[in-house]
Structure formats: C-alpha cells, structure tokens
N, C-alpha and C positions, 0 to 999 in steps of 0.2 A: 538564773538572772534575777536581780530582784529589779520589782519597777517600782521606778522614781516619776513626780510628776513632770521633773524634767526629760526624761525618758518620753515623757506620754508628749509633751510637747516638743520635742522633736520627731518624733512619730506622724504627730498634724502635719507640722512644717512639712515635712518629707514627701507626706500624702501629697499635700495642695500642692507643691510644687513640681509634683510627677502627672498631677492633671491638667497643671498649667501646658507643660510640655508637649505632656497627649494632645494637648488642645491646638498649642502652636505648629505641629509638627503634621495635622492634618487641616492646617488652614486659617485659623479662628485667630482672632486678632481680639486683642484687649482693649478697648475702646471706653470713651465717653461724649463720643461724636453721634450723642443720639438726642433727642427732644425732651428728657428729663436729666440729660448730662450727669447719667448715674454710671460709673465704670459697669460694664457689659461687656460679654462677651458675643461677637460678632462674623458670620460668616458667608459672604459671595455666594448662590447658586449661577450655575452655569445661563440660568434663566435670567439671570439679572438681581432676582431678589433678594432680600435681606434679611439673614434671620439673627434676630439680637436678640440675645436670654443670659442670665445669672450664670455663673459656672460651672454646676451642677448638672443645671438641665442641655447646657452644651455638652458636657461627660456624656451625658443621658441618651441625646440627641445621635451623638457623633459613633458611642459604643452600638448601637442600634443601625447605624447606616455602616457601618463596618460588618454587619453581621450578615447582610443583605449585597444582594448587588443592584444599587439605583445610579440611572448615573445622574440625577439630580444632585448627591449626597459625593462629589469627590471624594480619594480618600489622599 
C-alpha cells in the first residue's frame, strides 16, 4: 500500500472520530457551556460533579475508568 498524505488524513479523521464516539457512547457530551466557552469535553459524576477537559484527556480519563471498577466513573 503506498501512503499518501491523503491517506494519513484520513487516518486522523478516522482516529478523532472513533474517540469522539468512545467518548459519546460512555457518556461525555461535547460542550461549550463552560466559563471560557472553549468546546470541551464534559461528563456527570453520579456525585453531582463535573469534570470538563480537552478530548484527549477525556480518552485519557475514560480508558483508565474502564480499566477499573469505580463506581464514580460510569461506564
């Protein structure tokens, strides 16, 4: 297969959009309902609180509470 840069950006696409999903599918909502009105990712503890972070670190977050059994961390 030879790569092309279009290749490689389709590859990204694909990527973000499969973390988007991971993201949606255990909860996280995409938001900019927050006090720098920066899109953020965002997600309910059963405690009330709120944890708002960048996409990544919700990936981050979320693959780590999957790993675990909390029940602060739904899955």
């Amino acid at each position: 297969m030879r790569v092309t840069t279009n290749k490689i950006s389709e590859a990204e696409d694909a990527l973000e959009n499969a973390k988007e999903s991971f993201l949606r599918q255990r909860g996280w909502r995409h938001t900019c309902d927050n006090p720098a009105s920066t899109w953020l990712w965002q997600k309910a503890l059963p405690d009330g609180r709120l944890v708002v972070v960048c996409r990544d670190t919700a990936v981050n977050l979320q693959a780590s509470a999957d790993s675990i059994s909390m029940k602060n961390w739904p899955k």
